[in-house]
Backbone bond lengths (Angstrom), bond angles and torsions (degrees), N, CA, C in turn:
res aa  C-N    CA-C-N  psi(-1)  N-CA   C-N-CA  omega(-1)  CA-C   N-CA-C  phi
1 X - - - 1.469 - - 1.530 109.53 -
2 X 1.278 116.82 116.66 1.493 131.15 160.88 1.815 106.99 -29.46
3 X 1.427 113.41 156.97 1.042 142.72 -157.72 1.543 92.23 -111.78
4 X 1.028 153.78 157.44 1.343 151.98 151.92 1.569 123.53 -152.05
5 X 1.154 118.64 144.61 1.463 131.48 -167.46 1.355 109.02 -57.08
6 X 1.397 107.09 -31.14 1.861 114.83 -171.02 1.140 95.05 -68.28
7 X 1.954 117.52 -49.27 1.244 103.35 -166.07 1.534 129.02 -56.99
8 X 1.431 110.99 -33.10 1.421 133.80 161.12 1.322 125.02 -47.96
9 X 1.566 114.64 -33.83 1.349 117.27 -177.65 1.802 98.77 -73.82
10 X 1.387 102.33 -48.10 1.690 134.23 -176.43 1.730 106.70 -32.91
11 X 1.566 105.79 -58.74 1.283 124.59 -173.08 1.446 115.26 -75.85
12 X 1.723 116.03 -34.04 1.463 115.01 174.36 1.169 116.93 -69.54
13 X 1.498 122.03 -24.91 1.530 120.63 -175.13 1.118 113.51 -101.71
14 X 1.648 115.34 1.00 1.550 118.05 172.10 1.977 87.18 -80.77
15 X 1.240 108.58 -56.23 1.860 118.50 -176.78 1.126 104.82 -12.27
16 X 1.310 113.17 -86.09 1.622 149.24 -179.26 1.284 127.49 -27.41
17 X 1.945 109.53 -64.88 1.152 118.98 154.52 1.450 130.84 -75.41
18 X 1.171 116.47 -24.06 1.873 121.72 164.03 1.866 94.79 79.79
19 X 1.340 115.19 34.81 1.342 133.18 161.27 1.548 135.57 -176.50
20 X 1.683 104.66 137.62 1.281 94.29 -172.06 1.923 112.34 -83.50
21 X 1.323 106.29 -9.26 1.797 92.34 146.95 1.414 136.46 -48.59
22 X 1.514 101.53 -57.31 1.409 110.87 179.14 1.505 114.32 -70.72
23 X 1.604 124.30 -29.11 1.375 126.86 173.92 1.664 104.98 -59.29
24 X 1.643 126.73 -50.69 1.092 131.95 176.73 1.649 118.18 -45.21
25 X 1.141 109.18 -56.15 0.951 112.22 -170.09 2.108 128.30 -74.62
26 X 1.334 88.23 -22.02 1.620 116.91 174.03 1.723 102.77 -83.64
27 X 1.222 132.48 -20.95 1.305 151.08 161.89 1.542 126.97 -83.03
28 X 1.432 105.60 -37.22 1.486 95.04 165.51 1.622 84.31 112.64
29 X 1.533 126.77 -17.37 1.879 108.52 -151.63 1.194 99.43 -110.65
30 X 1.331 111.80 -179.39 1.437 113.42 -177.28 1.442 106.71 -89.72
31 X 1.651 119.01 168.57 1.043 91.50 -178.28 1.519 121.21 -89.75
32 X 1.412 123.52 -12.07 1.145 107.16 168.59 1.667 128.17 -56.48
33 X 0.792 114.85 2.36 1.495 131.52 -179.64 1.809 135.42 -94.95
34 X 1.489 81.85 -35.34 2.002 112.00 147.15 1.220 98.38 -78.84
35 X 1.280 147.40 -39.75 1.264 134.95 -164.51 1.466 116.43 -73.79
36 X 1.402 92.34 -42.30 1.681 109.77 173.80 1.124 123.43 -41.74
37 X 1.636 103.94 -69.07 1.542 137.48 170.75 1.387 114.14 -36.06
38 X 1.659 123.70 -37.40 1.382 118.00 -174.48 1.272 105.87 -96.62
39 X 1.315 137.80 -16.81 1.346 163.63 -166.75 1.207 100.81 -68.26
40 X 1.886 109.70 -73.08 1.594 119.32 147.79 1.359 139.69 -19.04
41 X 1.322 98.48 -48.54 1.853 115.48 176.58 0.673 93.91 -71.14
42 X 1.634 143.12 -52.52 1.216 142.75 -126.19 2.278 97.66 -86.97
43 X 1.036 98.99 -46.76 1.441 118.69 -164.36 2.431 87.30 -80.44
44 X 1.025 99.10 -31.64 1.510 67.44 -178.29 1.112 113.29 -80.98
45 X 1.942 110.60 -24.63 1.649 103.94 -174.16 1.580 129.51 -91.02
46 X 1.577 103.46 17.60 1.781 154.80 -149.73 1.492 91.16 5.63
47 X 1.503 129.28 67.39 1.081 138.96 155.58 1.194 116.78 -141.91
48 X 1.177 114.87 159.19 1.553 115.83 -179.85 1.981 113.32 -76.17
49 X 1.160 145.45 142.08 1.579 136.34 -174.04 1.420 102.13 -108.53
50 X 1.501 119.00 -23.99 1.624 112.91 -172.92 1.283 101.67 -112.63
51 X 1.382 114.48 163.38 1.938 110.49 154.63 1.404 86.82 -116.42
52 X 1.264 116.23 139.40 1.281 142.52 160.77 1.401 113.84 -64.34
53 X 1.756 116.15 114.89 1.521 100.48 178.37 1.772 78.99 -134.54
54 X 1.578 119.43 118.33 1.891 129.20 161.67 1.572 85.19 82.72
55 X 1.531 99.55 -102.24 1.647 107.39 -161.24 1.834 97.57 -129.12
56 X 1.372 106.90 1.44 1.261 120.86 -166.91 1.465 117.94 -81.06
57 X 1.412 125.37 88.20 1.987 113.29 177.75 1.326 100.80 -60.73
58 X 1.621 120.02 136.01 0.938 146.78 143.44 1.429 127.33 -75.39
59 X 1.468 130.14 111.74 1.914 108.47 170.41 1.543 96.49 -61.56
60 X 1.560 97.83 149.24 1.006 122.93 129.81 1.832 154.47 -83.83
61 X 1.101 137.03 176.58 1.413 100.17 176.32 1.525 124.17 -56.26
62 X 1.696 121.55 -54.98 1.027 121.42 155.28 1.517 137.86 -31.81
63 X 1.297 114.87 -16.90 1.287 126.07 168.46 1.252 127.04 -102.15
64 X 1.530 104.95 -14.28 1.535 110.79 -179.28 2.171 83.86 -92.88
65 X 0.719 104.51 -34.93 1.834 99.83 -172.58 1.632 100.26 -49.25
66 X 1.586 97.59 -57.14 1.901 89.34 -171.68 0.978 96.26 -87.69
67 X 1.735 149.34 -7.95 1.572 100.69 160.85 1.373 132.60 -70.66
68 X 1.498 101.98 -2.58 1.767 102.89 170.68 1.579 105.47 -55.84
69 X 1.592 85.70 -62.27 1.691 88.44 -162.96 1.740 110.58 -60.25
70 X 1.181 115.51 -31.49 1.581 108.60 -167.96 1.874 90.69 -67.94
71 X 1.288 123.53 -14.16 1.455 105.81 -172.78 1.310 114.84 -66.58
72 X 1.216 98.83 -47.56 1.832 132.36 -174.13 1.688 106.29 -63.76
73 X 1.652 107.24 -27.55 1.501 84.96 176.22 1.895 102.58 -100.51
74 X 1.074 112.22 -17.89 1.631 119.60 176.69 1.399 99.85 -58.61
75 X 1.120 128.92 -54.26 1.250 133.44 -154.73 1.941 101.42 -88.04
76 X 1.328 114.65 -44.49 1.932 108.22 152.08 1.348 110.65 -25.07
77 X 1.673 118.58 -71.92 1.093 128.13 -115.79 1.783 82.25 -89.65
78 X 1.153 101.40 -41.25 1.556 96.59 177.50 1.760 118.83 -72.09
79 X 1.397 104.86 -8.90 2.046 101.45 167.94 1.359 94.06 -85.60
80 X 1.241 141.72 0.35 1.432 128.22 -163.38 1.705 81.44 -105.51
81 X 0.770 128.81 -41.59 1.824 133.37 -165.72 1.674 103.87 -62.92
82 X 1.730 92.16 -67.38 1.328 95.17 -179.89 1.636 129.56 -60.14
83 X 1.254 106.68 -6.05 1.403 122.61 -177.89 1.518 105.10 -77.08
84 X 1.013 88.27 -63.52 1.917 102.21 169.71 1.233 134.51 -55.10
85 X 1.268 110.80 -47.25 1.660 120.21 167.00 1.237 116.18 -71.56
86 X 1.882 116.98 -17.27 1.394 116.50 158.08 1.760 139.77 -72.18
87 X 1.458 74.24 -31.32 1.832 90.95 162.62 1.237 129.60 -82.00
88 X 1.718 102.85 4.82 1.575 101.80 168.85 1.124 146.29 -103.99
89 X 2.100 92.92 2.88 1.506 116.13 171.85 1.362 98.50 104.13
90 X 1.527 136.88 12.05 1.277 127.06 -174.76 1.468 99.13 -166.77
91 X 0.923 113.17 106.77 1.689 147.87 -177.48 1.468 99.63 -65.31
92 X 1.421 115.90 110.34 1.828 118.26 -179.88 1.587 80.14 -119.57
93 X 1.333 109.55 -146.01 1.637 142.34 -160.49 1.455 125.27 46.97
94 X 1.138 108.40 -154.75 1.657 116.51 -156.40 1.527 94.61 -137.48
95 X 0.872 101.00 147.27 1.615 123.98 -170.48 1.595 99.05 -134.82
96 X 1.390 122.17 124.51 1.502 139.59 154.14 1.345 108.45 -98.68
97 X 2.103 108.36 99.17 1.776 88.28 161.09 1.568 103.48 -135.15
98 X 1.309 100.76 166.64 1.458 126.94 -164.35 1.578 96.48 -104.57
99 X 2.056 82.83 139.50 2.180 75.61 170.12 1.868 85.57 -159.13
100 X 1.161 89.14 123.55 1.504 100.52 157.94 1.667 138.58 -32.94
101 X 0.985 146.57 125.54 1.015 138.40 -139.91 2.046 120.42 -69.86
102 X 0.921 98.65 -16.27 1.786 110.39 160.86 1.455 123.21 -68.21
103 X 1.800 91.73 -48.96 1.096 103.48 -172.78 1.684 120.97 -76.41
104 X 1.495 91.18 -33.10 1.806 102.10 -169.33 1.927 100.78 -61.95
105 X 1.437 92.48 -39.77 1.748 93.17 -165.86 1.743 111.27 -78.47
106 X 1.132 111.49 -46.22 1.773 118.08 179.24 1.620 104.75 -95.80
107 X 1.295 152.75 13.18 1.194 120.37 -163.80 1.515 88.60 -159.87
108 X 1.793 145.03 -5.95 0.990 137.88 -153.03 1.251 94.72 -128.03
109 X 1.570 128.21 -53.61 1.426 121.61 -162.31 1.703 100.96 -67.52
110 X 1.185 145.72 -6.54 1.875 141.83 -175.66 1.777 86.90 -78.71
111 X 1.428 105.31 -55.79 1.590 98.66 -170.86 0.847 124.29 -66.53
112 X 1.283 127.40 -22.49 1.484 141.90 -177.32 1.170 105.99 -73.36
113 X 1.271 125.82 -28.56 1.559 125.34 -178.26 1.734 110.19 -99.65
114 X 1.346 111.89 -25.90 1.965 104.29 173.70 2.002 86.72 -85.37
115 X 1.027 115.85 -21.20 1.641 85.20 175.84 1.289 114.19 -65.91
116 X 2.006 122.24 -57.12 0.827 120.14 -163.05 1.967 121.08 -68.26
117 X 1.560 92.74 -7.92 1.460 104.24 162.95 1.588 127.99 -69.12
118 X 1.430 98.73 -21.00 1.950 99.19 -159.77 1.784 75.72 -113.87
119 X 1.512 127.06 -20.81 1.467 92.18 179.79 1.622 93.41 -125.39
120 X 1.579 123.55 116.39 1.937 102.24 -175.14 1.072 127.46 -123.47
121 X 1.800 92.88 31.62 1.294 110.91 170.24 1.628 106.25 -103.23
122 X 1.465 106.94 -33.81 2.270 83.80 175.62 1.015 94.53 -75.95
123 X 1.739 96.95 -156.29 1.292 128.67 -139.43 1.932 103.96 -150.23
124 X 1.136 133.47 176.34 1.547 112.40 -158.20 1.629 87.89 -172.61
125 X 0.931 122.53 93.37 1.909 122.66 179.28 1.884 82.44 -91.28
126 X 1.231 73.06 131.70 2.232 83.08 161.72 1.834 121.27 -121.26
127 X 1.013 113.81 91.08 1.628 127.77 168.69 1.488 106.90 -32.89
128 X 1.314 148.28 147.07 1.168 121.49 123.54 1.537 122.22 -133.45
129 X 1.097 107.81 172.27 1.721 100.76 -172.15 1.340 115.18 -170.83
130 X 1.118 110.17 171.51 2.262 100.87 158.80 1.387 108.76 -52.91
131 X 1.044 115.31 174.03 1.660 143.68 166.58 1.537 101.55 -45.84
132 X 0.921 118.21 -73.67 1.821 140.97 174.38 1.558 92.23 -22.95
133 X 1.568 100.48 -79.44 1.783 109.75 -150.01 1.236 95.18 -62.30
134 X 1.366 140.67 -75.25 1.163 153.45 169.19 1.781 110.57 -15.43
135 X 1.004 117.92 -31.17 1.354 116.56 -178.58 1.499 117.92 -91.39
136 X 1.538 102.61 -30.57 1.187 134.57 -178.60 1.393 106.87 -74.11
137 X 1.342 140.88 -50.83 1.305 161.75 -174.35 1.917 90.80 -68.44
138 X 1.023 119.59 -59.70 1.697 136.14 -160.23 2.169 86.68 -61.73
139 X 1.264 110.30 -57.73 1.369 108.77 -174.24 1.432 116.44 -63.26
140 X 1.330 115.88 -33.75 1.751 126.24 -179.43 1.522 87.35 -64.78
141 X 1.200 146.62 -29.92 1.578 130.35 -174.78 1.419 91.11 98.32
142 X 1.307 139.23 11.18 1.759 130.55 179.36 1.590 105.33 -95.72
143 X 1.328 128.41 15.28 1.229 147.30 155.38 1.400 132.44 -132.28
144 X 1.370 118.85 159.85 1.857 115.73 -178.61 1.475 112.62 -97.99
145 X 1.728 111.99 -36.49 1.341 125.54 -157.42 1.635 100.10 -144.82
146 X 1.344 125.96 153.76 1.512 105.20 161.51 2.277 86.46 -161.74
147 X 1.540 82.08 157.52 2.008 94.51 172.14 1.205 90.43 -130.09
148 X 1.686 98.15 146.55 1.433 105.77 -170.62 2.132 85.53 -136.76
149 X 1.300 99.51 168.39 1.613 100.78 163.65 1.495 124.11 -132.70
150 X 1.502 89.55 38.50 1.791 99.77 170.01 1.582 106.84 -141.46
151 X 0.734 106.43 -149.24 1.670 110.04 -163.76 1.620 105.58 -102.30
152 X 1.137 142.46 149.06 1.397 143.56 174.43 1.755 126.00 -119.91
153 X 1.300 92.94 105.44 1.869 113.21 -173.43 1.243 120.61 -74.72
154 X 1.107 102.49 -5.17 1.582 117.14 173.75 1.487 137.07 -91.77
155 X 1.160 93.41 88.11 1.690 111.41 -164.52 1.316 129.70 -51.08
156 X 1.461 95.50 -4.89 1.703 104.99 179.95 1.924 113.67 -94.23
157 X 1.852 98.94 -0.86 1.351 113.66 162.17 1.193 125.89 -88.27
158 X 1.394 120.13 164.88 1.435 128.31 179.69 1.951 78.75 -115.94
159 X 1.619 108.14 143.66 1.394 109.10 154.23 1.898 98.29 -130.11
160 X 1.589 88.79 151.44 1.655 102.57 166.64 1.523 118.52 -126.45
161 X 1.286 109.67 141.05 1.901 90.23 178.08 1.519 120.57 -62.93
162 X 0.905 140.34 153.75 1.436 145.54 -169.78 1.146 129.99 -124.68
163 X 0.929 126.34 -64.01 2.049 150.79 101.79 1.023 156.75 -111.97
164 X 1.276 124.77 154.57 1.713 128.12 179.36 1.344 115.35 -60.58
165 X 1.661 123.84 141.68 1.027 101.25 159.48 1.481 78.06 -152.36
166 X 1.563 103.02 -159.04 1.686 113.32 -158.81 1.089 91.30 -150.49
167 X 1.852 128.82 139.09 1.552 137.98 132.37 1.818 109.37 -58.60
168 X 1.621 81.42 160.49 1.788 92.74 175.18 1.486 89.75 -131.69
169 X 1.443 103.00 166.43 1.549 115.37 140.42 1.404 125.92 -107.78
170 X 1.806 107.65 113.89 1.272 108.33 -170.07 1.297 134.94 -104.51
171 X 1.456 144.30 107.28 1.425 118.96 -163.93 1.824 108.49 -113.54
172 X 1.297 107.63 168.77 1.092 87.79 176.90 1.808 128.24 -108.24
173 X 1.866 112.56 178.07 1.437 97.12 -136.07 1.892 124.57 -74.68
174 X 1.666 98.94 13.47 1.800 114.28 159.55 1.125 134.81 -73.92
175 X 1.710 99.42 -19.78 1.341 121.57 -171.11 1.613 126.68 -43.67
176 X 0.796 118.10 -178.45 1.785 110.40 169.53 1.616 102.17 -96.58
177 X 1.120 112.36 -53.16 1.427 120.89 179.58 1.716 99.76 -57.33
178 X 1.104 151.95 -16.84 1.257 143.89 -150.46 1.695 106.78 -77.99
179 X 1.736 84.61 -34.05 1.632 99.03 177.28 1.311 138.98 -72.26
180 X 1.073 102.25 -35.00 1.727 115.27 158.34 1.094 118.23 -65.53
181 X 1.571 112.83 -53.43 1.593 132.50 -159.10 1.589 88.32 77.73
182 X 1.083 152.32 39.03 1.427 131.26 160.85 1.590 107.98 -158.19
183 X 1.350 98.60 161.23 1.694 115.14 -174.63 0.915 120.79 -173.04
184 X 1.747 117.88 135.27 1.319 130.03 -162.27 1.998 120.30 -89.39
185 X 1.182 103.13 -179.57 1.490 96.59 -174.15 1.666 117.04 -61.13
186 X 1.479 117.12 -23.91 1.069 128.26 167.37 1.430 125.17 -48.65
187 X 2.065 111.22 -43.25 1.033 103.42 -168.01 1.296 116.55 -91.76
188 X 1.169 115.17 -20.13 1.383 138.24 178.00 1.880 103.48 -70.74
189 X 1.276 142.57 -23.65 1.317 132.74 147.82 0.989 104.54 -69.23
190 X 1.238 166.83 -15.29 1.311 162.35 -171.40 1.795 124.35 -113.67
191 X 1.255 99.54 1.71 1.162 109.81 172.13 1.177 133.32 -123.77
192 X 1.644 114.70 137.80 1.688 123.45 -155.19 1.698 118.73 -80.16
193 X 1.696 85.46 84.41 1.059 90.33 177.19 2.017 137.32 -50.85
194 X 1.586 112.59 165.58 1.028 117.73 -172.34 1.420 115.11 -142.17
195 X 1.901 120.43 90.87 1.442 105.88 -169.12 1.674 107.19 -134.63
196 X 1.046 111.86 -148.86 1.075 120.64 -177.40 1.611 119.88 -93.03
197 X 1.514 136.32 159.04 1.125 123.80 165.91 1.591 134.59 -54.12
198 X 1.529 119.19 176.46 1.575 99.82 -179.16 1.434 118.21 -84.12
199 X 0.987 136.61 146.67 1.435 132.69 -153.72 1.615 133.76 116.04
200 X 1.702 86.25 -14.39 1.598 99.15 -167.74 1.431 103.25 -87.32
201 X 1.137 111.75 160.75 1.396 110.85 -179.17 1.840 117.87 -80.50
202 X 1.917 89.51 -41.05 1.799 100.87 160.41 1.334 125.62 -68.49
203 X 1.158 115.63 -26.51 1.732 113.07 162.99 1.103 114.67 -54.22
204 X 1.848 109.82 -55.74 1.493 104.20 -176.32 1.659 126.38 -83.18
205 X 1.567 132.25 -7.65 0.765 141.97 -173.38 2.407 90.97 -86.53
206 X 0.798 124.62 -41.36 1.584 140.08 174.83 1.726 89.24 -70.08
207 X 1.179 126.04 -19.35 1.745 103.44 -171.21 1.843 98.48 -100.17
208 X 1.458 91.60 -53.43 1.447 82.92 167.10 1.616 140.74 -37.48
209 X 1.726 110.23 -39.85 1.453 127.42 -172.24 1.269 97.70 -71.51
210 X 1.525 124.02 -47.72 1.340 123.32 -174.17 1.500 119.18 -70.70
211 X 1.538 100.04 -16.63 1.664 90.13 -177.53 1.481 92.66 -101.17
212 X 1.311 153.03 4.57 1.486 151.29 -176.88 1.749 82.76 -93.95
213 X 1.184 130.32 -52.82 1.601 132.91 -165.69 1.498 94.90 -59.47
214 X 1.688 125.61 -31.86 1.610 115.12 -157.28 1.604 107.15 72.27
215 X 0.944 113.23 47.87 1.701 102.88 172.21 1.679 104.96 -129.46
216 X 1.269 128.62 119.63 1.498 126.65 144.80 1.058 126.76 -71.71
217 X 1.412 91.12 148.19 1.774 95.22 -166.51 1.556 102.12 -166.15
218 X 1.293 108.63 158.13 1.196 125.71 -151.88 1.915 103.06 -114.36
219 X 1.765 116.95 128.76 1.245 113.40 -167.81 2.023 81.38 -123.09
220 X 1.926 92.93 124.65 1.550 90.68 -163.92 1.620 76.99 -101.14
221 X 1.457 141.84 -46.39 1.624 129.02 -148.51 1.694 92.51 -112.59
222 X 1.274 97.69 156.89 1.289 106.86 166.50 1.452 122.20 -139.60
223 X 1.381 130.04 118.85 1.237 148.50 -154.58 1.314 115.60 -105.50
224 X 1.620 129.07 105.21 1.547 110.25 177.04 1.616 123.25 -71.79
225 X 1.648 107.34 -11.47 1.445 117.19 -178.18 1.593 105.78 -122.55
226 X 1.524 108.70 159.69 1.247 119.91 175.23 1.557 129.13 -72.96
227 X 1.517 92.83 -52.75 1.786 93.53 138.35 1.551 141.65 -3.58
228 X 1.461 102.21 -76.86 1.248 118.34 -146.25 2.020 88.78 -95.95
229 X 1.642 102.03 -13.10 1.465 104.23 177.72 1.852 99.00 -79.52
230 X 0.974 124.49 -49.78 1.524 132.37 165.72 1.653 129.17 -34.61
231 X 1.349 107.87 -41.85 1.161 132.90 171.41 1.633 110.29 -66.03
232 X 1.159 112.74 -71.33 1.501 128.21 172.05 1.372 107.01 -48.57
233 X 1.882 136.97 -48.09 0.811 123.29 179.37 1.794 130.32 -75.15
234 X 1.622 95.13 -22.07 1.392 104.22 163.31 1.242 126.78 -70.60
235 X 1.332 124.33 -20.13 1.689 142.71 -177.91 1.519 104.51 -84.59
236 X 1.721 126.67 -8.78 1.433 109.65 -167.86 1.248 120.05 84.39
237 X 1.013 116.12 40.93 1.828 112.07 -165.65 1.589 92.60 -117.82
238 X 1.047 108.65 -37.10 1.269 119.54 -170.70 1.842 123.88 -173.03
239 X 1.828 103.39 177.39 1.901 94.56 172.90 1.328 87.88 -102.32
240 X 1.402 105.75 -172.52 1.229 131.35 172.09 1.458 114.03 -168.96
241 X 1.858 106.31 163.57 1.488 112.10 -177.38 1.627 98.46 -129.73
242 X 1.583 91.51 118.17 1.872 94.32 -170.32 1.533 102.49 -132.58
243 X 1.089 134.71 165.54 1.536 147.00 171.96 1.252 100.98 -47.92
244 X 1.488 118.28 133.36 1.747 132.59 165.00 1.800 100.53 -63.95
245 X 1.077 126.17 -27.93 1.561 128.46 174.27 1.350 101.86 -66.97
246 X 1.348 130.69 -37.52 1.921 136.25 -163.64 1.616 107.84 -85.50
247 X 1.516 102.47 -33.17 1.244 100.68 164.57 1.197 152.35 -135.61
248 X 1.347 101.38 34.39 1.695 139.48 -174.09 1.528 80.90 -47.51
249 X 1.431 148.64 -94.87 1.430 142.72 -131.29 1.660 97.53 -79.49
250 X 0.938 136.15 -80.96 1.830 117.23 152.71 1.294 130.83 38.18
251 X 1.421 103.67 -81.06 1.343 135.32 173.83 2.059 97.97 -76.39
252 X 1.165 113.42 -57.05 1.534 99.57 -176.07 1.124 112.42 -56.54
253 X 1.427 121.69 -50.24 2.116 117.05 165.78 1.407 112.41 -60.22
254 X 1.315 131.42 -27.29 1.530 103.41 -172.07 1.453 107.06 112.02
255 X 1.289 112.13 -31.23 1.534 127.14 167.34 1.896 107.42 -35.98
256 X 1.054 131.98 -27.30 1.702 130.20 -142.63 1.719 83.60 -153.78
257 X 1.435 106.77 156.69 1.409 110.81 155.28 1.611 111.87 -139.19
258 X 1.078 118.69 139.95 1.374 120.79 159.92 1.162 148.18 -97.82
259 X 1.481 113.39 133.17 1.935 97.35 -134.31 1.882 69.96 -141.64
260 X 1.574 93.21 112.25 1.603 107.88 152.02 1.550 123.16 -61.09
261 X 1.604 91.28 134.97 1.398 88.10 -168.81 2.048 99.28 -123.51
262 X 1.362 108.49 -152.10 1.843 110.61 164.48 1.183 116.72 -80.44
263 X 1.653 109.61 -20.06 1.705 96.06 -149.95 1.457 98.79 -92.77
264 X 1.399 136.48 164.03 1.323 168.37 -86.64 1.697 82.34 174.98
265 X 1.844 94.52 98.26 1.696 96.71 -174.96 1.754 90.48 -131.44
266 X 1.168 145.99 8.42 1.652 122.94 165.24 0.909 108.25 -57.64
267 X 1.301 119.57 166.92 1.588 145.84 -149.84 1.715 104.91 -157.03
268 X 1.161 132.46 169.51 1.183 172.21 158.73 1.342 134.18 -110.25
269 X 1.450 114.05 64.09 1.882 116.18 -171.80 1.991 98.81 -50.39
270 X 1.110 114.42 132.80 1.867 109.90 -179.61 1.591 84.73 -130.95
271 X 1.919 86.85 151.77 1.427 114.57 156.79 1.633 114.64 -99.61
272 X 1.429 106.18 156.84 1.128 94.41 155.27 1.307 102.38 -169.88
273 X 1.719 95.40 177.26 1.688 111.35 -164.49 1.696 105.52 -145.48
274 X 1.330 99.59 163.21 1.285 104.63 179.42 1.525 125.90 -55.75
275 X 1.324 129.21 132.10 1.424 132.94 -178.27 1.506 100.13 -59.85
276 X 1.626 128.13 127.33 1.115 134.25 -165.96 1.487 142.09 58.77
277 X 1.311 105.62 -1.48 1.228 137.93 -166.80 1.545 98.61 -47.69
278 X 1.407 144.34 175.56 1.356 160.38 173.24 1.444 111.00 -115.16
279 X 1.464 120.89 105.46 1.269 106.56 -170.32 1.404 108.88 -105.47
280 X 1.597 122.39 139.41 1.587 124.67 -156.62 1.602 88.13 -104.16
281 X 1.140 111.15 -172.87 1.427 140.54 -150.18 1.822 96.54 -86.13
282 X 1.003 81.55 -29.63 1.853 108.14 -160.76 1.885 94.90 -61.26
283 X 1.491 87.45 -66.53 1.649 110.88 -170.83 1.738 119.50 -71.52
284 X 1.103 100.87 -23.51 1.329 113.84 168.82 1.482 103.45 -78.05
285 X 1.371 154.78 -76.28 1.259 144.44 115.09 1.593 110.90 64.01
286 X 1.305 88.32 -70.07 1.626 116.23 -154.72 1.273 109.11 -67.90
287 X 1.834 100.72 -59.05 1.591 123.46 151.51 1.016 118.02 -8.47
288 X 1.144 97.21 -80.74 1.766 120.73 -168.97 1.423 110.24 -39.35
289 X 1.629 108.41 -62.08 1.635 110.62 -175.05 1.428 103.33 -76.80
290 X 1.115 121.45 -24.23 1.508 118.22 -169.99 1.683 100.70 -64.71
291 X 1.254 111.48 -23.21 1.751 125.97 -172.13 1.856 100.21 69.93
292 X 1.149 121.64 67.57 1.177 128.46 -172.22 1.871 103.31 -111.54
């Protein structure tokens, strides 16, 4: 029995999602038809690829081996497409990009929409995550492009600057600090902080400033969204140091206050891409409008 690309497509999105419901349905097929497909794989590579745990596929080693390779040829087969459909004067394909969590929510969905305007034949999947995952996801090859707003340790990336942006310190408008708008290194060790988890790029870009300032300080809540850090800080729960992009409207209602402090909070929004990577017509494209 022949080898086939579907089956490959079939098996990566069974990988990924860890079901052939969710593979079906992210595919368009029924599921007896994902079922088939791995059934197929299963009998040419006469090993089993998942362990079955409830309703849950598990890789196995054998399954974690070819999902390398099925990535590497999925991801060919589509520079060979996009190459072609680029040379024909009309820009199709699919684009996977990653954006850090500042970036994905205030700074990604405007572009996402003049891209999908100037090109309206692709397509634009958007990842989002911390700094970490997102970078992490971009190196596994499960992305094309990704912006992050912290720094990237991962050597198998290329980063470029992209844009500026700036942390604040924000409290909210009952606060003691609300009244001044300002606060010294003193108060800022002594105050219950409110940030993001580890991984974030604003956590760590806020840990760094504070440890260049010499100040300890104490982080009492921890927030996986920026949101829900905004909320809490407007309610009195706590300060916080978040992106001037996260809380541009905040600060314009009165909702947030911004209270200058010592620490040394600009930033550097970066792109980045795979070290050596092949860049298609598609992704270059993207660049371009992205102003990269």
């Amino acid at each position: 029995m022949p080898l086939t690309l579907r089956q490959l497509e079939i098996f990566e999105k069974i990988a990924s999602t860890g079901s052939v419901t969710k593979a079906a349905e992210q595919l368009l097929l029924t599921q007896s038809a994902v079922s088939m497909a791995l059934s197929q794989l299963e009998q040419i590579s006469s090993v089993p690829l998942f362990e079955r745990s409830g309703r849950r596929l598990l890789l196995n080693d054998a399954g974690r081996l070819l999902l390398h390779e099925a990535r590497e040829i999925l991801q060919a087969v589509k520079r060979v497409e996009q190459q072609l459909q680029g040379t024909s004067g009309q820009l199709t394909g699919e684009l996977l990009v990653g954006g850090s969590t500042t970036i994905a929510n205030y700074l990604l969905p405007s572009l996402l929409g003049a891209f999908a305007r100037q090109y309206p034949l692709t397509r634009v999947q958007l990842t989002v995550g911390n700094t970490q995952q997102v970078a992490d996801l971009l190196a596994a090859g499960e992305l094309d492009i990704a912006f992050i707003e912290g720094p990237c340790h991962n050597r198998e990336l290329v980063a470029a600057h992209w844009r500026d942006d700036e942390l604040l310190v924000v409290a909210g408008p009952e606060h003691p600090w609300a009244r001044e708008k300002v606060c010294t290194a003193e108060q800022l060790a002594t105050a219950p902080w409110i940030m993001r988890e580890k991984g974030s790029g604003t956590r760590e870009i806020f840990e760094d400033a504070m440890e260049r300032a010499g100040i300890r300080y104490a982080i009492t809540l921890e927030f996986g969204h920026t949101e829900a850090i905004k909320h809490g800080v407007a309610a009195g729960l706590g300060v916080s140091c978040l992106s001037r992009i996260a809380v541009a409207r905040e600060l314009h209602y009165g909702l947030l206050i911004e209270v200058t402090s010592p620490l040394e909070l600009g930033r550097s929004l970066t792109l980045l891409k795979r070290r050596n990577s092949h860049s298609t017509a598609l992704l270059d494209a993207f660049i371009q409008v992205a102003g990269g």
